[in-house]
Structure formats: structure tokens, C-alpha cells
TIGU-861984 format. One line per 8 residues: for each residue x, y, z of C-alpha. Coordinates in nm, 3 decimals. Layout:
# residues N
X:Y:Z  ... .
This chain:
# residues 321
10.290:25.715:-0.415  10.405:25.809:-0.748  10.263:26.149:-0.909  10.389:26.347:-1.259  10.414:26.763:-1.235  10.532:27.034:-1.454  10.805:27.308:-1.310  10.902:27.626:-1.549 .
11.151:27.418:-1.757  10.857:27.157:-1.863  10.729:26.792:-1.808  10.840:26.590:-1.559  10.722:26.199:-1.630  10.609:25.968:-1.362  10.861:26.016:-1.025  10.908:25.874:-0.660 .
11.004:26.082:-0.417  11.338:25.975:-0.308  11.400:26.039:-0.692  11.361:26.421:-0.622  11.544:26.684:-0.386  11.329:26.746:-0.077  11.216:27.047:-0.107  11.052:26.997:-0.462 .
10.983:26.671:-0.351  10.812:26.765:-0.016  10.596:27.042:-0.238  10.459:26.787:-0.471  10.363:26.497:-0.204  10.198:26.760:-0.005  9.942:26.787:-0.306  9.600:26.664:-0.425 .
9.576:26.650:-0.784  9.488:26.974:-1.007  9.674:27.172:-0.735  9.924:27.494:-0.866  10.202:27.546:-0.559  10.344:27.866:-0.457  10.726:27.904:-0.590  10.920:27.654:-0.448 .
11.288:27.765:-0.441  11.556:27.461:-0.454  11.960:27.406:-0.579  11.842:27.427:-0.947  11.629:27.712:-0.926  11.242:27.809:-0.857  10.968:27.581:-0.967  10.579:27.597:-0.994 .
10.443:27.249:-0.950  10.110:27.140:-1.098  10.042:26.794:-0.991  9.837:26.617:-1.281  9.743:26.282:-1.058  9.875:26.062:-0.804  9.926:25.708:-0.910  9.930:25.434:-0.620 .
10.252:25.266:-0.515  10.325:24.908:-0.650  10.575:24.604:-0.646  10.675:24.521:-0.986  10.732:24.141:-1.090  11.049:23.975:-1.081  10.997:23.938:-1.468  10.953:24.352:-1.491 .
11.271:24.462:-1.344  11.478:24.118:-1.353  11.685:24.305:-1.671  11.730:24.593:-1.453  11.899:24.404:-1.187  12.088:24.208:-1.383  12.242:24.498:-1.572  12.302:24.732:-1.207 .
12.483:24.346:-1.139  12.676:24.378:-1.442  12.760:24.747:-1.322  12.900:24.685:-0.979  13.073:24.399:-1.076  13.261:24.569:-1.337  13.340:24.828:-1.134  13.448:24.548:-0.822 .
13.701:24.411:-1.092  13.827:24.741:-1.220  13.903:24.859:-0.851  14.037:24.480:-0.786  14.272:24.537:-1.107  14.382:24.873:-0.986  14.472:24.755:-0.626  14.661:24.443:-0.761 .
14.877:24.692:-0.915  14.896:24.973:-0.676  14.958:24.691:-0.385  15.305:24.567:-0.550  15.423:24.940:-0.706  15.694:25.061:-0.482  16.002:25.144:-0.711  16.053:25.302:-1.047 .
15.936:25.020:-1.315  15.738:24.884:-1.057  15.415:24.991:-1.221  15.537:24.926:-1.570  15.550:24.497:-1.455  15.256:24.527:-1.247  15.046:24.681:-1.524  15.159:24.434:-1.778 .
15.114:24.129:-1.545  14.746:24.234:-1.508  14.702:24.320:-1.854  14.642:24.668:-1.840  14.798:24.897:-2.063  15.020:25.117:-1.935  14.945:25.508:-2.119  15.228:25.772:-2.080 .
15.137:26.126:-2.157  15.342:26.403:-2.292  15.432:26.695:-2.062  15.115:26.916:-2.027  15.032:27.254:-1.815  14.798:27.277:-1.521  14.513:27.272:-1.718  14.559:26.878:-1.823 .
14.658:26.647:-2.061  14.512:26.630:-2.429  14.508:26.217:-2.326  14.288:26.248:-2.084  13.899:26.286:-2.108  13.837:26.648:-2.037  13.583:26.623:-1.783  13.853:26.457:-1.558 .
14.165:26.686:-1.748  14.163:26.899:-1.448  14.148:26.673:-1.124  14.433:26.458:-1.297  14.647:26.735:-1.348  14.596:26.849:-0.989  14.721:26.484:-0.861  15.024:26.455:-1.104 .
15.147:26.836:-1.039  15.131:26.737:-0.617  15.309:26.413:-0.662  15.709:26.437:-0.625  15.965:26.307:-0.901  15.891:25.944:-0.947  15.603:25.901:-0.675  15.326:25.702:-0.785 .
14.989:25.807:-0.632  14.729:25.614:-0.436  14.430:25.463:-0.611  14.227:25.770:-0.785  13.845:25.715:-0.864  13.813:25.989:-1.178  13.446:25.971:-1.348  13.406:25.588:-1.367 .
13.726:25.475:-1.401  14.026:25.440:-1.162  14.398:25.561:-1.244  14.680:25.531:-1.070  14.960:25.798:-1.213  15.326:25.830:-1.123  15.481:26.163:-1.257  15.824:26.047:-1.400 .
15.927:26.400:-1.528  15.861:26.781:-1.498  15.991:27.074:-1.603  15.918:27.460:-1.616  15.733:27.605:-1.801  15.773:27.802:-2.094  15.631:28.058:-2.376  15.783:27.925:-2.671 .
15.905:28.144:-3.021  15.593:28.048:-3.275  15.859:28.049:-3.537  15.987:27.728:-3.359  15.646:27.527:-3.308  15.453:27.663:-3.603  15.473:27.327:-3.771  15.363:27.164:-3.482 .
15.089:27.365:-3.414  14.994:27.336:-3.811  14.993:26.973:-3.739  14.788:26.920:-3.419  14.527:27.206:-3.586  14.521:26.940:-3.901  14.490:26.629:-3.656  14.192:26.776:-3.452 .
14.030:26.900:-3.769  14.039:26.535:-3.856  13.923:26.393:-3.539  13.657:26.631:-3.540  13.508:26.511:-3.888  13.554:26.126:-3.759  13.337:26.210:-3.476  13.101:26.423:-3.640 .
13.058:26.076:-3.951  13.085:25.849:-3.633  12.775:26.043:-3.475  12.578:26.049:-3.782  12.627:25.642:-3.862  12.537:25.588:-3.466  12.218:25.833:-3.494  12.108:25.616:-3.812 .
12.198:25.299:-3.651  11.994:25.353:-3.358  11.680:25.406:-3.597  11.724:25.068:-3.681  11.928:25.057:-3.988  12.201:24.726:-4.028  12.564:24.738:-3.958  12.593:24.656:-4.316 .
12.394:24.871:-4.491  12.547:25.157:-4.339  12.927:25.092:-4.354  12.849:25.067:-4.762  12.697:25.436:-4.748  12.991:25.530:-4.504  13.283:25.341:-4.658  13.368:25.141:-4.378 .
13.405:24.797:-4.285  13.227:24.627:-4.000  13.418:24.396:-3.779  13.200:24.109:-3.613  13.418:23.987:-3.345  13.419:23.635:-3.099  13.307:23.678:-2.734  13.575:23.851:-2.543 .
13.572:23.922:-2.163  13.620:24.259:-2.013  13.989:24.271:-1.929  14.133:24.084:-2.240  14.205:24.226:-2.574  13.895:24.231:-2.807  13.939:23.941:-3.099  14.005:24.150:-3.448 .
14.055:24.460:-3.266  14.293:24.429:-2.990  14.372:24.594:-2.660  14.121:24.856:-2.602  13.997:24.912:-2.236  13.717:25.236:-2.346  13.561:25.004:-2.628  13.538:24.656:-2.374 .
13.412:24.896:-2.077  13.142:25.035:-2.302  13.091:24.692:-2.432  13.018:24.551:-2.139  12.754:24.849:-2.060  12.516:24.722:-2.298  12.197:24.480:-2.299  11.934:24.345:-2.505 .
11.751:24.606:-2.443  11.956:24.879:-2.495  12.219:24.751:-2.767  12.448:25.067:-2.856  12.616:25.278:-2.664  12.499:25.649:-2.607  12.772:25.803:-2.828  13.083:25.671:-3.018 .
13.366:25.598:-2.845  13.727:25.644:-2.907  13.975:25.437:-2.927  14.357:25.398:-3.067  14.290:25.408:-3.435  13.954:25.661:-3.406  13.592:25.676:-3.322  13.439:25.359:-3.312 .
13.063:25.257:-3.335  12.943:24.900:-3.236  12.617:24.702:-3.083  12.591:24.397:-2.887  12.473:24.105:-3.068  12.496:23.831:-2.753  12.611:23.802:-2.412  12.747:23.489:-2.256 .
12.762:23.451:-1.872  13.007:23.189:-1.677  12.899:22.865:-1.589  12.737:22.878:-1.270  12.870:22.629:-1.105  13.219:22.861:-1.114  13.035:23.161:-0.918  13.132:22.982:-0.606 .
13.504:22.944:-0.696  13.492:23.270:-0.856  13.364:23.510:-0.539  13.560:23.306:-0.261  13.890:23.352:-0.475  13.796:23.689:-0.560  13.676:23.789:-0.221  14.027:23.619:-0.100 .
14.229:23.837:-0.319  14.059:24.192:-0.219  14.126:24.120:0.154  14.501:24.026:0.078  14.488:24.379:-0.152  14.321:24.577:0.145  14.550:24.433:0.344  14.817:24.594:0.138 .
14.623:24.886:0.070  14.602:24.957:0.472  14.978:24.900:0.566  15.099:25.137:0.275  14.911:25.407:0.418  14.995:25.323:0.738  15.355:25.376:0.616  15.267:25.683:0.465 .
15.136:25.813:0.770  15.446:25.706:0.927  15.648:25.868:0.741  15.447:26.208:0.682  15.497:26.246:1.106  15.873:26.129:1.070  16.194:26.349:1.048  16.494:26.217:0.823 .
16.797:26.309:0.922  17.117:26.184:0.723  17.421:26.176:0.881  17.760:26.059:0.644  18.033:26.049:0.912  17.788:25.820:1.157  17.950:25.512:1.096  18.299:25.657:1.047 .
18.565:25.495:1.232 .
């Protein structure tokens, strides 16, 4: 059954149980309607329940949740192809530039940050900033890492450089720190405008009638798949991922996103699937090239394992005459 309550920090709408923690969740199914619980004490705090009615469970129609399959399709294949572009470079990076040719062969672009402190790099989203850092400060000079899952994308990072760190003289990197305080003060005014056109947007405003009031110019582009460069814009793997996040019923994407050049702000006009009659080819090649990545995957670690219970001695004179 499905029931609505309230808890101190207000309404909860219409919920099934395995959408709840258990002991909230065990409270409110325990109920008849018009009930008041005693305090019920879980990971986010105490609640009072007041269960308002109990509505009886039901199958929805194929037609009622159809777009909701199709888009948690969309979701796990993207994220099957972003793990399968990931492997297909991690599988063949062994030496130095390794990475550098793998990356490009895939068309991925390669992103090289500057040297940053424990805390993270300024290139990285900050709700990952940390974990990164963590990875690139254990890896050795050179070493590229194993396949990372950070928020919903994966990395795989190879720290070519390090050195210690220092308090610099402000005399020396006052211009510099003029600079990036000018450049953020500018980013943050592009995302605040970028914000404001996407809030309007979303109310149902056109493209076009905004980027007159904004001063900006909209781009329309062609239909571009996830991992190629976007026609009229170019390589940019946060704008196609987001892209590709979107349906007909939900046509812009929670909040702008940045790319190279800035903030951008965009909304799906159409989708167009693959033939059918390629979904065949498609998964048995696909499914092919994971197990042949796996594979891979499984004998480097088996190596590493290998060599993390092995002792390296090097001796000059052994083959001395």
C-alpha cells in the first residue's frame, strides 16, 4: 500500500515503503489513517508521523511508466558506454603516453591539471575535489590508477609530476592572485545570468526571446551522439552527458552547465534512436568487447597483486663475466 504523512520538517507526498528507511517506514505501515505516532528516532533525525490515508497498491500501464523506462534505459546505457570507454583505455595504458593515444583513439579528451594541494584541483567538480586528490597524492611518479567511479562519471588519472609544497612571498603571486580573484568574479556573474535565463526558460519562455534580452546567441545544432563532438560547438563531454539526460518530458537540465568557453544553457528539441534492426549487432559486439576489456581488467590486477607480494632485488654484477 501506498500512504502520505507529515514528520517535523513538513509534507511528505504519496510514498512506498521500500522508498523510506525502515524504521520511519515500519512506523507509518503500522498505521490506520488519522493516527499521530510516538517519536520515531531514525539517521535523519526524530519524526512524528500523521498518516492522512492509505491508498491501495496498483500496476500502472505500460503507457504510464513506458517514458520512465525508457529514460532509466537511456541511464544505464550511458553509463555501460562510459565505463566501456574508460576500460578500453585503462586496458591498453601501461607506459608513459600510453594514456595520451588511448584517450585520443577513443575520443576522449585528455584534461591535465595544474599542480594543486591536498584539498583538490580547481578542475575538478568540488564535490569529487577531495576523493581525486586522495587517488593522485597515493599514486607514484608516472602510475596511472585503476578505473575510479567519482559522482557519475569515471576517471582514470596518472600523476605525471609532484613537488613540495610551499608558502609563497605575496609580493611574487599578487598578480596572479589579482587575476584568478577577477576570473572567478567573472565566472560567478556568468553563472548567476546563466541561472536567471534557465529559471525563465523553464517558465516557458523561447530560446529566442531570451538570448535578445540576454545578449546572446542561440546555437541550434544537428543530432550528435554521446561520445562525438557536438556540431557548432565541439568537444564537450559535461554538455553531451547532460544532453543525453533529457526527455520530452523533462527538456532542460536542472542547472547550467559548464563547459570550455562558460556556462551553457540548452533544451532538447528531438531525440533519434538507432535503427533497430542494429540492436542485435550493436549488444553482441558490445557485449564482445567488455568481456575482452574484463579480461584485461582481471589479468592487470592479477599482476598487481603479483607484484604487491613480490620482492625486487637488482643485482648489476649478475651477469658479469
Amino acid at each position: 500500500s501506498e500512504c502520505p504523512s507529515k514528520n517535523r520538517g513538513g509534507l511528505l507526498d504519496d510514498f512506498r515503503k521500500q522508498d523510506m528507511v525502515k524504521p520511519f517506514a515500519d512506523q507509518a505501515f503500522s498505521m490506520n489513517p488519522g493516527d499521530i505516532s510516538d517519536p520515531v528516532r531514525t539517521q535523519f533525525g526524530w519524526h512524528i508521523i500523521k498518516l492522512e490515508k492509505i491508498n491501495e497498491a496498483s500496476i500502472l500501464s505500460l503507457d504510464e511508466v513506458s517514458e520512465q523506462i525508457k529514460n532509466k534505459m537511456i541511464d544505464k546505457r550511458k553509463k555501460e558506454l562510459a565505463l566501456a570507454a574508460a576500460e578500453a583505455v585503462y586496458s591498453v595504458s601501461f607506459g608513459d603516453d600510453d594514456i595520451v593515444k588511448a584517450a585520443k583513439d577513443q575520443g576522449i579528451e585528455l584534461k591535465t591539471t595544474g599542480f594543486f594541494p591536498k584539498s583538490g584541483p580547481d578542475e575538478i567538480d568540488k564535490q569529487i575535489q577531495k576523493n581525486f586528490s586522495q587517488i593522485a597524492f597515493d599514486l607514484s611518479d608516472q602510475e596511472i590508477s585503476e578505473i575510479q567511479k567519482l559522482g557519475n562519471s569515471y576517471y582514470i588519472i596518472q600523476q605525471i609530476d609532484r613537488k613540495p609544497g610551499i608558502i609563497p612571498e605575496f609580493a611574487s603571486i599578487e598578480n596572479t592572485v589579482k587575476e584568478n580573484w577577477i576570473q572567478q568574479q567573472k565566472d560567478k556573474k556568468a553563472l548567476e545570468k546563466a541561472e536567471s535565463f534557465l529559471k525563465v526558460l523553464q517558465t516557458g519562455e523561447t530560446m529566442e526571446t531570451l538570448s535578445v534580452r540576454y545578449e546572446t546567441k542561440p546555437v541550434v545544432t544537428d543530432f550528435f551522439q554521446r561520445n562525438q563532438p557536438i556540431p557548432g560547438i565541439g568537444s564537450e563531454w559535461a554538455i553531451a552527458s547532460a544532453s543525453f539526460e533529457l526527455s520530452s518530458k523533462n527538456k532542460y537540465p536542472d542547472s547550467p552547465v559548464k563547459g570550455k568557453n562558460g556556462y551553457y544553457v540548452f533544451m532538447l528539441e528531438d531525440k533519434k534512436f538507432p535503427p533497430p534492426e542494429n540492436f542485435e549487432k550493436e549488444m553482441k559486439d558490445t557485449f564482445q568487447q567488455l568481456t575482452a576489456r574484463k579480461k584485461t581488467m582481471i589479468f592487470q590486477e592479477w599482476i598487481s597483486e603479483v607484484r604487491s607480494r613480490s620482492q625486487i632485488e637488482i643485482k648489476k654484477d649478475f651477469f658479469a663475466g
